[in-house]
N, CA and C atoms of all chains as a GROMACS GRO file, in nm:
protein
  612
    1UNK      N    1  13.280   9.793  10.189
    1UNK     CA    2  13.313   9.797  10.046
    1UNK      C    3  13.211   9.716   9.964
    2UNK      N    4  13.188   9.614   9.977
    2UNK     CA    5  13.109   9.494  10.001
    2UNK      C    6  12.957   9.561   9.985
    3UNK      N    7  12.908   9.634  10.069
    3UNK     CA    8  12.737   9.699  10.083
    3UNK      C    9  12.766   9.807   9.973
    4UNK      N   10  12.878   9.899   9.958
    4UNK     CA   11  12.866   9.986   9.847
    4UNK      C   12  12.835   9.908   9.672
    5UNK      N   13  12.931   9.815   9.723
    5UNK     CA   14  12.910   9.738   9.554
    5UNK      C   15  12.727   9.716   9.530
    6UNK      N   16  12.674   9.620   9.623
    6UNK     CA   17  12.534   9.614   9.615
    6UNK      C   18  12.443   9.771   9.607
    7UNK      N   19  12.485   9.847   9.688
    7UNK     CA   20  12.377   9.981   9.692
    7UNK      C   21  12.415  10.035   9.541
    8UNK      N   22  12.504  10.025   9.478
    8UNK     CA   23  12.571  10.071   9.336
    8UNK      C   24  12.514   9.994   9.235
    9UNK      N   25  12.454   9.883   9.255
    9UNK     CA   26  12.476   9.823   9.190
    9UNK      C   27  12.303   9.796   9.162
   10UNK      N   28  12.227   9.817   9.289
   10UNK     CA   29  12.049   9.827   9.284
   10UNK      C   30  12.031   9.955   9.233
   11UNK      N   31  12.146  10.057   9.295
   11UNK     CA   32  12.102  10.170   9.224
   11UNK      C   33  12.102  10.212   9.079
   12UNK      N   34  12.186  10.133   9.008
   12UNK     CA   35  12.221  10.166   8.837
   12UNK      C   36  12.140  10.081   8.802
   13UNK      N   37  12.038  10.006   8.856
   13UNK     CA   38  11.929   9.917   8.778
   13UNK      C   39  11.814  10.018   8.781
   14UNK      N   40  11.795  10.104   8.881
   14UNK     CA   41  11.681  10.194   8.926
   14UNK      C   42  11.697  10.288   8.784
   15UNK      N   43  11.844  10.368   8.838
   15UNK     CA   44  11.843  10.463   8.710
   15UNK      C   45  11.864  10.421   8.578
   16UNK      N   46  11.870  10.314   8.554
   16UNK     CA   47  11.822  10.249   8.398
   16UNK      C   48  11.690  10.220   8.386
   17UNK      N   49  11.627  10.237   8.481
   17UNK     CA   50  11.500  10.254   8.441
   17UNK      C   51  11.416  10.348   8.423
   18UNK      N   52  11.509  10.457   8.538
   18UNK     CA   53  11.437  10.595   8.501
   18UNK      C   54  11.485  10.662   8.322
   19UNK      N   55  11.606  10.616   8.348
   19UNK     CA   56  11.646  10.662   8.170
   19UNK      C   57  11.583  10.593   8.112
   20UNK      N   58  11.544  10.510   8.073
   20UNK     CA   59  11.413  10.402   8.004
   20UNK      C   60  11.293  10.515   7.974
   21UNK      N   61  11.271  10.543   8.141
   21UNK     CA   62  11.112  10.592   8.145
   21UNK      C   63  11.119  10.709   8.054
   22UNK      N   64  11.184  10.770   8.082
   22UNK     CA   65  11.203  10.910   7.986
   22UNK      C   66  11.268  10.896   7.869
   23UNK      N   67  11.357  10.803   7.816
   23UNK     CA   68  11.313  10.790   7.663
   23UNK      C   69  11.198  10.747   7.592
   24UNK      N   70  11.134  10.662   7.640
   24UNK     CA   71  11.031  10.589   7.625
   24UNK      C   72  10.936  10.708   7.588
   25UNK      N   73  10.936  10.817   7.680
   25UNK     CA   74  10.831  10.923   7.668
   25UNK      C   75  10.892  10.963   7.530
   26UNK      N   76  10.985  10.985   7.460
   26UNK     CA   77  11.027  11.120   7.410
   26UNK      C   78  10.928  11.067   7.273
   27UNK      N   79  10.938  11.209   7.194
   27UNK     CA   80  10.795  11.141   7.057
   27UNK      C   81  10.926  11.112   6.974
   28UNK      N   82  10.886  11.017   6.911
   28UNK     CA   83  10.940  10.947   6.764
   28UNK      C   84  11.060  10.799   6.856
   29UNK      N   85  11.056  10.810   6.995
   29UNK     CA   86  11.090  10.680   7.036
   29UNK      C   87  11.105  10.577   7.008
   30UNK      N   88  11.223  10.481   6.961
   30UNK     CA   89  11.196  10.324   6.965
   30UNK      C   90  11.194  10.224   7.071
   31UNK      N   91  11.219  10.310   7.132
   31UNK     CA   92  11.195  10.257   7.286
   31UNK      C   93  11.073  10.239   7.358
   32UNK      N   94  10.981  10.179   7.339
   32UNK     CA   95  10.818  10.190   7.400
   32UNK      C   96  10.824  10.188   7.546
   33UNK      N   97  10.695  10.271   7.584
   33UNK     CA   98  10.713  10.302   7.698
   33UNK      C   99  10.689  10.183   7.821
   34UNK      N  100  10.718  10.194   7.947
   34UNK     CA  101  10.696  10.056   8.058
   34UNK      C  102  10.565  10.029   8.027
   35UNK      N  103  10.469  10.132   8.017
   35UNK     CA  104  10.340  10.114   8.012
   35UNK      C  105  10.304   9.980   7.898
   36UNK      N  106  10.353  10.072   7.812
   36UNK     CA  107  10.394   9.972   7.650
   36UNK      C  108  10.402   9.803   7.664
   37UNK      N  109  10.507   9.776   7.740
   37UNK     CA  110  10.573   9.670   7.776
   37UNK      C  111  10.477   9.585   7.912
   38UNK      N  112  10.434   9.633   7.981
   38UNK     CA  113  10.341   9.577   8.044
   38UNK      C  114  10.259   9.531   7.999
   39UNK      N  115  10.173   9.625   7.934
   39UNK     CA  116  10.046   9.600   7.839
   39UNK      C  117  10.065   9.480   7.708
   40UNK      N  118  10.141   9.490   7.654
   40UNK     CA  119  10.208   9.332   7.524
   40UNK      C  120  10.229   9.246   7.650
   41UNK      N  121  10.286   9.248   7.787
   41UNK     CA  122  10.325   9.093   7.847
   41UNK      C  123  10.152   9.095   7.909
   42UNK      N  124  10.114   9.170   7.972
   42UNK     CA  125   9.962   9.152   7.981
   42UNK      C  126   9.846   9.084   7.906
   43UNK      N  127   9.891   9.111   7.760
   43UNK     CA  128   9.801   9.003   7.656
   43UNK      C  129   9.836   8.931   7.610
   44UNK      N  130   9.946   8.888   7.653
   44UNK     CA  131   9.938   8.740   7.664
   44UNK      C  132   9.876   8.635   7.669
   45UNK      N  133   9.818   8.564   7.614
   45UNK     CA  134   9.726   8.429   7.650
   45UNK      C  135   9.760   8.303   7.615
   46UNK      N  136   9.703   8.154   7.653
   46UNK     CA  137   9.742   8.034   7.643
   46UNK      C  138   9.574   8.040   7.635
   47UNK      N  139   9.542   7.974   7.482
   47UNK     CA  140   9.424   7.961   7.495
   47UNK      C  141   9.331   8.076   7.556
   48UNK      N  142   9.154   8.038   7.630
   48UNK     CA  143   9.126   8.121   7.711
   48UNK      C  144   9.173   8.197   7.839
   49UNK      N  145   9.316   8.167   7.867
   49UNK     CA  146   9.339   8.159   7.994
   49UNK      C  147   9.467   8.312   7.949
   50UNK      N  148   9.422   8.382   8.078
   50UNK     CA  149   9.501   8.519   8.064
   50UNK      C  150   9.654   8.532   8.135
   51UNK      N  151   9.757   8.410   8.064
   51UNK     CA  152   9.806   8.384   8.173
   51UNK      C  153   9.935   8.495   8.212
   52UNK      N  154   9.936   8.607   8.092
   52UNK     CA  155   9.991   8.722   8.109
   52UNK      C  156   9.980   8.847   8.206
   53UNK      N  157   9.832   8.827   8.204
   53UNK     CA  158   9.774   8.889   8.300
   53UNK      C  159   9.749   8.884   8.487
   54UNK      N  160   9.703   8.716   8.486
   54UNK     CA  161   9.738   8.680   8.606
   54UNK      C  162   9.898   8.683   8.652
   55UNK      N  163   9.977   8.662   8.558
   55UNK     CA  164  10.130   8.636   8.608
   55UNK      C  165  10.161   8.782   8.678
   56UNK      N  166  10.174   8.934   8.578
   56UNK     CA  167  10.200   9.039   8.631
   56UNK      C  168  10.109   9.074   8.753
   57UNK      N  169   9.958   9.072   8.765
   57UNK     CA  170   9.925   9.116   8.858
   57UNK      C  171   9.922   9.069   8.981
   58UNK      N  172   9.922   8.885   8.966
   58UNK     CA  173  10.034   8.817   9.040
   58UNK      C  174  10.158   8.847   9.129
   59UNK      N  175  10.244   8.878   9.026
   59UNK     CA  176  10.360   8.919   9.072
   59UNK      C  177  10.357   9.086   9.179
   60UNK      N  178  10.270   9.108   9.108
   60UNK     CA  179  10.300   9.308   9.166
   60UNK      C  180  10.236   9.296   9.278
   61UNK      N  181  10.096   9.170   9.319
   61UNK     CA  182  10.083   9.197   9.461
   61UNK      C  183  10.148   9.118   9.535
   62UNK      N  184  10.264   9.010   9.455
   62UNK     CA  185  10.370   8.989   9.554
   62UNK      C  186  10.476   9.069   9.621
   63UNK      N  187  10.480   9.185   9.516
   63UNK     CA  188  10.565   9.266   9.575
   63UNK      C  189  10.544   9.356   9.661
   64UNK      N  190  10.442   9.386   9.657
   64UNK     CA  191  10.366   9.463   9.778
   64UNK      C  192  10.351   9.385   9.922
   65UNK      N  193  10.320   9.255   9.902
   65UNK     CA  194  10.331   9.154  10.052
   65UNK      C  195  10.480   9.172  10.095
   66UNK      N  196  10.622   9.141   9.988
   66UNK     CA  197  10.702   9.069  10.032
   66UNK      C  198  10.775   9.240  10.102
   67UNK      N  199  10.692   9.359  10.052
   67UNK     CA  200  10.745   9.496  10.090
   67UNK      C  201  10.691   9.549  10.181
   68UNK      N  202  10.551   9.567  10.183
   68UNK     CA  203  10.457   9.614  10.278
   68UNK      C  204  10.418   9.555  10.370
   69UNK      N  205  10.383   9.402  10.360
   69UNK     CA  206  10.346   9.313  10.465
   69UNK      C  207  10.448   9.268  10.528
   70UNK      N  208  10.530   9.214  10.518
   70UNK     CA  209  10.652   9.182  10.569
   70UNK      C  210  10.785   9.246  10.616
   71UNK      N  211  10.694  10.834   6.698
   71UNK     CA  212  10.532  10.687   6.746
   71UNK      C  213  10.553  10.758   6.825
   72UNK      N  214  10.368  10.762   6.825
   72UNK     CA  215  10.280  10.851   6.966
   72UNK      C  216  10.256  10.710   7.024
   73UNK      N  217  10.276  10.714   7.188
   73UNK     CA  218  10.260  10.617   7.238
   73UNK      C  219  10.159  10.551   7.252
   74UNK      N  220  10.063  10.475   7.220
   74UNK     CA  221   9.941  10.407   7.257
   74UNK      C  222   9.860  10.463   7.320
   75UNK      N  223   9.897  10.472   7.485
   75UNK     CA  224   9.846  10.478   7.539
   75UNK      C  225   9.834  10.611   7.576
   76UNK      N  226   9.878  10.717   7.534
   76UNK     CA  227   9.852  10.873   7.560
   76UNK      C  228   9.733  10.870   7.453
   77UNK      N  229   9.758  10.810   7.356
   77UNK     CA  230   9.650  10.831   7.252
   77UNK      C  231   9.507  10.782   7.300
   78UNK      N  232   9.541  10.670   7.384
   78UNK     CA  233   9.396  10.658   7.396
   78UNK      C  234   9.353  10.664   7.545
   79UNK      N  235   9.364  10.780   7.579
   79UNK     CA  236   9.352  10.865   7.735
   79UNK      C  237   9.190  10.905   7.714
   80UNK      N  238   9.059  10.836   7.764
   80UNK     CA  239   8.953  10.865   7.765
   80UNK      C  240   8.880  10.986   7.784
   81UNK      N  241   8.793  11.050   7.731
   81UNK     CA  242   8.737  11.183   7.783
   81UNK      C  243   8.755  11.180   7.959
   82UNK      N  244   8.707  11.078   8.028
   82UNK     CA  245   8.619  11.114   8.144
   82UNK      C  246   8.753  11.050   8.252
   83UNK      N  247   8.885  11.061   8.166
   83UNK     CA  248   8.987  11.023   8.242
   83UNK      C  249   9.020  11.117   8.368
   84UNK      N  250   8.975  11.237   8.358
   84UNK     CA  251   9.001  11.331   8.487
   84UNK      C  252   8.880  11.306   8.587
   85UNK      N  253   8.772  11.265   8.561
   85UNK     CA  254   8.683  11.237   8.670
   85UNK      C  255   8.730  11.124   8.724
   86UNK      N  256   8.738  10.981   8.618
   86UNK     CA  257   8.807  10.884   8.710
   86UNK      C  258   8.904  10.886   8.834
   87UNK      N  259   9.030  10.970   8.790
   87UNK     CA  260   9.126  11.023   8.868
   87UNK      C  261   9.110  11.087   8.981
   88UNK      N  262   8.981  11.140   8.960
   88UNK     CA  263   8.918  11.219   9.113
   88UNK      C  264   8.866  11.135   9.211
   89UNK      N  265   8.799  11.006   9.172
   89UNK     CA  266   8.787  10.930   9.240
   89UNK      C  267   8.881  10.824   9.299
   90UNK      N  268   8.961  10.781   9.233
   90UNK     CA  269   9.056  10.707   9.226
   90UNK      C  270   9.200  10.722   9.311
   91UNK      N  271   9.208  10.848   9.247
   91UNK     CA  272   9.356  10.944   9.346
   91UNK      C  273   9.336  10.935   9.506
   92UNK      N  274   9.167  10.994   9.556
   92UNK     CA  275   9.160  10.960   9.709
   92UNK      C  276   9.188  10.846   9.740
   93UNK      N  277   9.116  10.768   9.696
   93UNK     CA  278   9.101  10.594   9.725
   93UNK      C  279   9.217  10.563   9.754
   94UNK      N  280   9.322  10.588   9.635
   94UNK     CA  281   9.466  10.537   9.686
   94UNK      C  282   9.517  10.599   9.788
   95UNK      N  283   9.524  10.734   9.783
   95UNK     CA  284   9.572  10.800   9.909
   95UNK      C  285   9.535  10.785  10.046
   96UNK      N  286   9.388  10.698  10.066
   96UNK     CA  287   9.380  10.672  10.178
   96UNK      C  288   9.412  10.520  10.212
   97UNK      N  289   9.414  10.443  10.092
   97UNK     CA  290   9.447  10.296  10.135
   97UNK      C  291   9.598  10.340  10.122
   98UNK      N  292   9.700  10.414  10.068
   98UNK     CA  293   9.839  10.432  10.141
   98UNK      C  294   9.839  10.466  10.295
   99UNK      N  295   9.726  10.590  10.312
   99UNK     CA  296   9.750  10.634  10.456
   99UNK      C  297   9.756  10.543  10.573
  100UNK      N  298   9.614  10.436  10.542
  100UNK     CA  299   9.612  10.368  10.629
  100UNK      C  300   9.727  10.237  10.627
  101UNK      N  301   9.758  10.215  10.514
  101UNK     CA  302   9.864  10.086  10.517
  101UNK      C  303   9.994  10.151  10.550
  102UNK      N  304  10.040  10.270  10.546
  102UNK     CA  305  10.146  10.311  10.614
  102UNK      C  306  10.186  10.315  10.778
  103UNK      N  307  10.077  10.294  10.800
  103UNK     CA  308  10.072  10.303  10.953
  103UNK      C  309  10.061  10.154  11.015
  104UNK      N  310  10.048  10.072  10.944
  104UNK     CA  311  10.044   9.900  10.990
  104UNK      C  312  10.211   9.873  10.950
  105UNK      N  313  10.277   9.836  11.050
  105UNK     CA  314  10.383   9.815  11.095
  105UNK      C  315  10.415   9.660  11.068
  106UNK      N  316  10.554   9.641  11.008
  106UNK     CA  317  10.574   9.520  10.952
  106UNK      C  318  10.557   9.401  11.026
  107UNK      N  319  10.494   9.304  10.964
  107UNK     CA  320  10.461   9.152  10.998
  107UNK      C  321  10.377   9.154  11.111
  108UNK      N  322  10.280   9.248  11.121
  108UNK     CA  323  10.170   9.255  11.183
  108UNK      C  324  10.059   9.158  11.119
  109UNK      N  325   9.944   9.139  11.150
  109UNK     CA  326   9.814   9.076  11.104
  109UNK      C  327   9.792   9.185  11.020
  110UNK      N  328   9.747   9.309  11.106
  110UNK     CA  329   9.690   9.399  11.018
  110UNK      C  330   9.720   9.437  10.889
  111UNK      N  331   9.860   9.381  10.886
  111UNK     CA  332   9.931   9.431  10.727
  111UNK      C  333   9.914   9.351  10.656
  112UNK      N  334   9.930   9.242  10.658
  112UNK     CA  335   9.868   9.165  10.598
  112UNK      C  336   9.759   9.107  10.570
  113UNK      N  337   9.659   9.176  10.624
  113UNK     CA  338   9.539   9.164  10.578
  113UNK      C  339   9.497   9.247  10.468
  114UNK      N  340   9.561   9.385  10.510
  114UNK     CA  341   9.543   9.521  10.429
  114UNK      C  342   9.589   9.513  10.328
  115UNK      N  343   9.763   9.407  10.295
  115UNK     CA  344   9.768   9.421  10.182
  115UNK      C  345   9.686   9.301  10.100
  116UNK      N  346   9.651   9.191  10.189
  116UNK     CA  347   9.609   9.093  10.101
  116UNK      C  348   9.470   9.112  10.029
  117UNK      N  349   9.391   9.188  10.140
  117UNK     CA  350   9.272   9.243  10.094
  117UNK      C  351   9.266   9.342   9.977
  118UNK      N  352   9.423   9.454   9.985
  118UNK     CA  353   9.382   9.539   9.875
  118UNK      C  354   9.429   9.470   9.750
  119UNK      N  355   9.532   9.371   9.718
  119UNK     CA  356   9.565   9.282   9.648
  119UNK      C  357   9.384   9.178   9.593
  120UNK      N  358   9.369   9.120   9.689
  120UNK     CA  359   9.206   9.084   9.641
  120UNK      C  360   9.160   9.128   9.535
  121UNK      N  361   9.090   9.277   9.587
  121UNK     CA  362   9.018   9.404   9.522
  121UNK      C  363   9.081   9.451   9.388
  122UNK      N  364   9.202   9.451   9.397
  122UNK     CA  365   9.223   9.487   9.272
  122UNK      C  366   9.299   9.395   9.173
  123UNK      N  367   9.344   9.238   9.205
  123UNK     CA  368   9.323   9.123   9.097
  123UNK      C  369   9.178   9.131   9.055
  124UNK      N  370   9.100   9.132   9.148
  124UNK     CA  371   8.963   9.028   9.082
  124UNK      C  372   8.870   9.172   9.019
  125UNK      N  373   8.910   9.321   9.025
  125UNK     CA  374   8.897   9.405   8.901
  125UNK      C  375   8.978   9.412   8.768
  126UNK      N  376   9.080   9.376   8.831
  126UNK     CA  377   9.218   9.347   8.647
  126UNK      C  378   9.163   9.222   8.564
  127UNK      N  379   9.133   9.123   8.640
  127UNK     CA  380   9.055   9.012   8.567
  127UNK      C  381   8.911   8.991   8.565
  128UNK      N  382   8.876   9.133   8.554
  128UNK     CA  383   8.714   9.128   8.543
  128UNK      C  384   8.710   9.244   8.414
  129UNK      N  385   8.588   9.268   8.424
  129UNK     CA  386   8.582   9.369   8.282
  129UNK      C  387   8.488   9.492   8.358
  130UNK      N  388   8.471   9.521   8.514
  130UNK     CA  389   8.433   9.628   8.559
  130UNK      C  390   8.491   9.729   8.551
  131UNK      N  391   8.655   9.735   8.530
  131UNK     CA  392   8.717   9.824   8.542
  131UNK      C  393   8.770   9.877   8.352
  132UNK      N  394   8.760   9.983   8.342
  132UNK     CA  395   8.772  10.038   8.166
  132UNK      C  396   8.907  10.006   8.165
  133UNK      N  397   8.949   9.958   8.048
  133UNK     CA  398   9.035   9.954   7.990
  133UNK      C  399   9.125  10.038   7.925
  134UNK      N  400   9.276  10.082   7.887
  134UNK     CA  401   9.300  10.142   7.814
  134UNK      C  402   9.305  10.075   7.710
  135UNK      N  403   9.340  10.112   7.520
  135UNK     CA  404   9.340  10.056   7.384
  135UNK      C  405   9.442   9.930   7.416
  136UNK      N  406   9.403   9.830   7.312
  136UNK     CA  407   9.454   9.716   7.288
  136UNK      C  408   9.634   9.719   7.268
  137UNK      N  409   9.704   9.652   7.334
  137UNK     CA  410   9.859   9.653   7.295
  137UNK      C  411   9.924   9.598   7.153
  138UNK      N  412  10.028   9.706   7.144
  138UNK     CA  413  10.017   9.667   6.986
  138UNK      C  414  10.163   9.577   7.033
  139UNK      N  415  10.182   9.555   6.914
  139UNK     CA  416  10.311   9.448   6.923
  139UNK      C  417  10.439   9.548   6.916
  140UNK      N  418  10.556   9.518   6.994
  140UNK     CA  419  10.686   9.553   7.054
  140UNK      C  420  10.757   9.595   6.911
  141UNK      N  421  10.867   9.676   6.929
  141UNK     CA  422  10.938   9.680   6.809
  141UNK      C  423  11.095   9.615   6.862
  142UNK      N  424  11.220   9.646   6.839
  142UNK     CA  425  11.338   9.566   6.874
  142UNK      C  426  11.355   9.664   7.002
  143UNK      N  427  11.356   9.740   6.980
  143UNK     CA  428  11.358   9.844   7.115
  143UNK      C  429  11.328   9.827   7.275
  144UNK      N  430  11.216   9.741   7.238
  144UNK     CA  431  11.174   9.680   7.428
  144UNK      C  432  11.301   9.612   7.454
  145UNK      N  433  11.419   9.556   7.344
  145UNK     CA  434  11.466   9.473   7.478
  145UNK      C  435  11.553   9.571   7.527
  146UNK      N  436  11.551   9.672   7.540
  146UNK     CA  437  11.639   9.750   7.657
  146UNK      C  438  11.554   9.747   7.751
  147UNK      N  439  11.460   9.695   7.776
  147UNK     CA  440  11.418   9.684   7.847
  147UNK      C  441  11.463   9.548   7.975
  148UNK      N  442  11.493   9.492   7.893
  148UNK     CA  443  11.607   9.325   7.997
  148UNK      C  444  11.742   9.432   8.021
  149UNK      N  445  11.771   9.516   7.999
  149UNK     CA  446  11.869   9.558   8.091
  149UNK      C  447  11.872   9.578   8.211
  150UNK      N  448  11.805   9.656   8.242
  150UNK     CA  449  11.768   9.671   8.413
  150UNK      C  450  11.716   9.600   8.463
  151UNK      N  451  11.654   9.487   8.422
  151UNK     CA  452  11.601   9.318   8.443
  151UNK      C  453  11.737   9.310   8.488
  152UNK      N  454  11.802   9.250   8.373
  152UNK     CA  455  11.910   9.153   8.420
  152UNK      C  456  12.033   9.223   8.521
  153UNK      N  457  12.052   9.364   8.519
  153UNK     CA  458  12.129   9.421   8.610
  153UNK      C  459  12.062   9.403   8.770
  154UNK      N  460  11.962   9.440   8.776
  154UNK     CA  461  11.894   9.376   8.909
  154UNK      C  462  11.862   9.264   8.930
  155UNK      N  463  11.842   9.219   8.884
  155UNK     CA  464  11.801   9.018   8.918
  155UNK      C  465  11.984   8.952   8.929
  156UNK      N  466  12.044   9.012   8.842
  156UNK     CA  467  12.198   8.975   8.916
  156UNK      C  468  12.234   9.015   9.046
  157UNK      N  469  12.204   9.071   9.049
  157UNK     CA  470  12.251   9.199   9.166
  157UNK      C  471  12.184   9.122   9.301
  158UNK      N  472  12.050   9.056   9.281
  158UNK     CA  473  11.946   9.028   9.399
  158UNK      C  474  11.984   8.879   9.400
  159UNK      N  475  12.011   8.832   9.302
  159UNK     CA  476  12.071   8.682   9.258
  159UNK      C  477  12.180   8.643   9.387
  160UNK      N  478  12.271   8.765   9.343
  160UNK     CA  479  12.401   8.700   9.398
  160UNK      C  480  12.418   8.726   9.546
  161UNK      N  481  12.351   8.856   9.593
  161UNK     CA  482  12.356   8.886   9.711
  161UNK      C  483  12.232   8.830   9.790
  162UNK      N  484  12.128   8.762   9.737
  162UNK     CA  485  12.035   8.664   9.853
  162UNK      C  486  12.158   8.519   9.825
  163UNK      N  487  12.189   8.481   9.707
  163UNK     CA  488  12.300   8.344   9.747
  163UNK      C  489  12.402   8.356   9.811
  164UNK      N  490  12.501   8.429   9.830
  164UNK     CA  491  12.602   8.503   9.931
  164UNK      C  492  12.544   8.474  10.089
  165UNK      N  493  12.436   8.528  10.086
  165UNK     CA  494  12.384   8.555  10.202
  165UNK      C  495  12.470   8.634  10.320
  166UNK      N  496  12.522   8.729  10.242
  166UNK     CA  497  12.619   8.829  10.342
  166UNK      C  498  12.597   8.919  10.444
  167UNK      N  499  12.414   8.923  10.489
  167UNK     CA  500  12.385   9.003  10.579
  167UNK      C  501  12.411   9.141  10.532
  168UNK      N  502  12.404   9.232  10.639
  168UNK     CA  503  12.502   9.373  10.588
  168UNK      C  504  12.591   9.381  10.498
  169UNK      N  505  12.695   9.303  10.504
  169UNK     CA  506  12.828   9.350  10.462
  169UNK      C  507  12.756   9.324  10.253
  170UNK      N  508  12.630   9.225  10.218
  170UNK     CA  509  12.643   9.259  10.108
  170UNK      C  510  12.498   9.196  10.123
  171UNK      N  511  12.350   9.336  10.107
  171UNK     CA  512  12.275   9.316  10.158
  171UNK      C  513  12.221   9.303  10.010
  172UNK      N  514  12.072   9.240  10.042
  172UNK     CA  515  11.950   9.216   9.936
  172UNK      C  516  11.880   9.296   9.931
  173UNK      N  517  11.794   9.368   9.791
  173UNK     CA  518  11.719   9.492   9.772
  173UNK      C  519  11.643   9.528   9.936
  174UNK      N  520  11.607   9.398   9.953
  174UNK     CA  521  11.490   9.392  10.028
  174UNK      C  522  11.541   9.470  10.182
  175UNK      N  523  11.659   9.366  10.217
  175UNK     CA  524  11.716   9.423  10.324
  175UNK      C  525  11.766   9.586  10.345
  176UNK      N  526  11.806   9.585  10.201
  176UNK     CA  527  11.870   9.770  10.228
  176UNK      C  528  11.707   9.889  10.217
  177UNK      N  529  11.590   9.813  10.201
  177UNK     CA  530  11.486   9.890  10.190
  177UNK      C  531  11.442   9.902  10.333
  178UNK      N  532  11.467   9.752  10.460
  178UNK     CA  533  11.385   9.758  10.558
  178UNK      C  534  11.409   9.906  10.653
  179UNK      N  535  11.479   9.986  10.670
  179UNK     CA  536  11.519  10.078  10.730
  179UNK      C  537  11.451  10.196  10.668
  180UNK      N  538  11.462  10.165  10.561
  180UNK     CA  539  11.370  10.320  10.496
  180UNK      C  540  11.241  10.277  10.520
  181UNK      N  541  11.179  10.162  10.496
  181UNK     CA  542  10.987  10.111  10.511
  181UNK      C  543  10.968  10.093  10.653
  182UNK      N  544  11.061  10.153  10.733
  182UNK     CA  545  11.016  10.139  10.877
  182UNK      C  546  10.975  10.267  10.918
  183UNK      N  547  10.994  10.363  10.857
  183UNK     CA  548  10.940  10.507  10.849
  183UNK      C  549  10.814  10.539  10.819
  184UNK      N  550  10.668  10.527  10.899
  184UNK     CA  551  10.576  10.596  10.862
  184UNK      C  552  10.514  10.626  10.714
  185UNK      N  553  10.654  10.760  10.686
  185UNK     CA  554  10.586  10.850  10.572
  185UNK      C  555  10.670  10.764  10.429
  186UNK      N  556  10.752  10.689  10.468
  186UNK     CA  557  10.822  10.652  10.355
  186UNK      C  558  10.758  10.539  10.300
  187UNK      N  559  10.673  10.465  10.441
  187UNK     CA  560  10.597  10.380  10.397
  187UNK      C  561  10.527  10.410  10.350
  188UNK      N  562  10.372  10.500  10.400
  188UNK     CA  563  10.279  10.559  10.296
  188UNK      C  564  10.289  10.601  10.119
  189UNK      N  565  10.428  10.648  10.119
  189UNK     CA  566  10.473  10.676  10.003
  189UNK      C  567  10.492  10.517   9.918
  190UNK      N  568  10.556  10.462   9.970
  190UNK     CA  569  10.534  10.297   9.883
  190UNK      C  570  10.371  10.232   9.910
  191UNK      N  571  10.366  10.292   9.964
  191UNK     CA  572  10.182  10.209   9.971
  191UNK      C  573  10.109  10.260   9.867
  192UNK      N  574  10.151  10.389   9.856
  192UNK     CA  575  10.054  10.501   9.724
  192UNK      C  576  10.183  10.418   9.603
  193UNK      N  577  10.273  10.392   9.622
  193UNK     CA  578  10.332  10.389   9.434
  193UNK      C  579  10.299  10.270   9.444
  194UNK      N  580  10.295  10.170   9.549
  194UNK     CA  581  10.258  10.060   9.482
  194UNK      C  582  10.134  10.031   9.424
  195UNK      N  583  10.021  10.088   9.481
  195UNK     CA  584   9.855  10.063   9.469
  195UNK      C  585   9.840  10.119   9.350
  196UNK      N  586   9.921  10.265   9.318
  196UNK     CA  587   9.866  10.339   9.180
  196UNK      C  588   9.965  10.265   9.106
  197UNK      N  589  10.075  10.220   9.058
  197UNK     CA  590  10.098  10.100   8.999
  197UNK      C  591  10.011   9.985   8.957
  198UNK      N  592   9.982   9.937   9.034
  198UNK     CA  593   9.819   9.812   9.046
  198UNK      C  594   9.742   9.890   8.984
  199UNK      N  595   9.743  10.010   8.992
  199UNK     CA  596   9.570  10.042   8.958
  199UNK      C  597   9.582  10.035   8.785
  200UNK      N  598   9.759  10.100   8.755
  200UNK     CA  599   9.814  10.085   8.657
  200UNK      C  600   9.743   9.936   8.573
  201UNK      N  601   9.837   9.833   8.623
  201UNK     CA  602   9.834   9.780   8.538
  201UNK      C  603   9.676   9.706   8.542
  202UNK      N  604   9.609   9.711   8.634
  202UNK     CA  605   9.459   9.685   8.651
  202UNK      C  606   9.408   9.687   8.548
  203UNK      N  607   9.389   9.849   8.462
  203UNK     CA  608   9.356   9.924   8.331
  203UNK      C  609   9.442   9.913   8.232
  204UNK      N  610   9.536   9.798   8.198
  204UNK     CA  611   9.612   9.753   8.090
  204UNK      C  612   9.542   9.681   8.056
   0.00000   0.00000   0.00000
């Protein structure tokens, strides 16, 4: 009962994102797309330092170690 | 609103893609086949991780147009944030094993598959390559 709550519960985060992705596409959207949203936390900066940039691409090849490598 | 970034899709964006599309498809092929908590996998991913930080923070790789600023709309975007980070929150503190597993755990069974792996090796890399060119 217990593993359904969790698999229900990763899964309605997934498909809120796929409904995201495809509003995001539709034209006249207020919803900007992931791309959108990456790209504004991406330019981010502190001073010269890109720290928007290092953080996400940071993060995404953590997720690839903590998925693929491990 | 036309999205940004469709708008500013470069002429020579289909040649890139020709090059680019193999590349990933073979660094999936081969990282699909390195079997978890091996050396090899972790070299493969740390190496392809390498290669493509130190192009996102370089200026070899083209860019797409500058990001414009958010309207109120992104924050639906913390929805599926905060529905999953609860979700991963409570079930790595639980620590329930099976009976109430972590993203990670209910994935190891599917990423032990070959082709399912290859398939996350390609979304993850063309992702990266994604945000590489942000």
């Amino acid at each position: 009962m217990m593993r359904v709550l969790a698999v229900g519960g990763f899964s309605s985060a997934l498909a809120l994102v796929a409904a995201l992705v495809v509003l995001g596409r539709r034209p006249g959207s207020r919803i900007p797309s992931l791309g959108a949203v990456c790209g504004r936390v991406m330019s981010y900066e502190v001073g010269p330092v890109p720290v928007g940039r290092i953080g996400l691409l940071g993060f995404w090849w953590w997720v690839g170690w903590h998925f693929l490598a491990r | 609103m036309e999205q940004p970034e469709v708008a500013a899709r470069a002429p020579g964006a289909r040649g890139r893609a020709a090059v680019t599309v193999p590349v990933l498809i073979v660094v999936a092929l081969v990282g699909g086949q390195l079997p978890s908590f091996s050396t090899a996998a972790s070299l493969w991913t740390l190496g392809t991780g390498i290669v493509l930080i130190r192009l996102g923070l370089g200026d070899r790789a083209s860019r797409r147009a500058a990001a414009r600023p958010l309207g109120p709309g992104a924050l639906w975007w913390l929805l599926p944030l905060a529905v999953f980070g609860g979700f991963e929150a409570v079930t790595f503190a639980l620590s329930a094993g099976d009976d109430l597993p972590t993203f990670s755990r209910l994935m190891d069974p599917v990423l032990d598959r070959p082709v399912a792996r290859s398939a996350a090796w390609f979304a993850w890399s063309a992702a990266f390559w994604g945000l590489v060119r942000r």
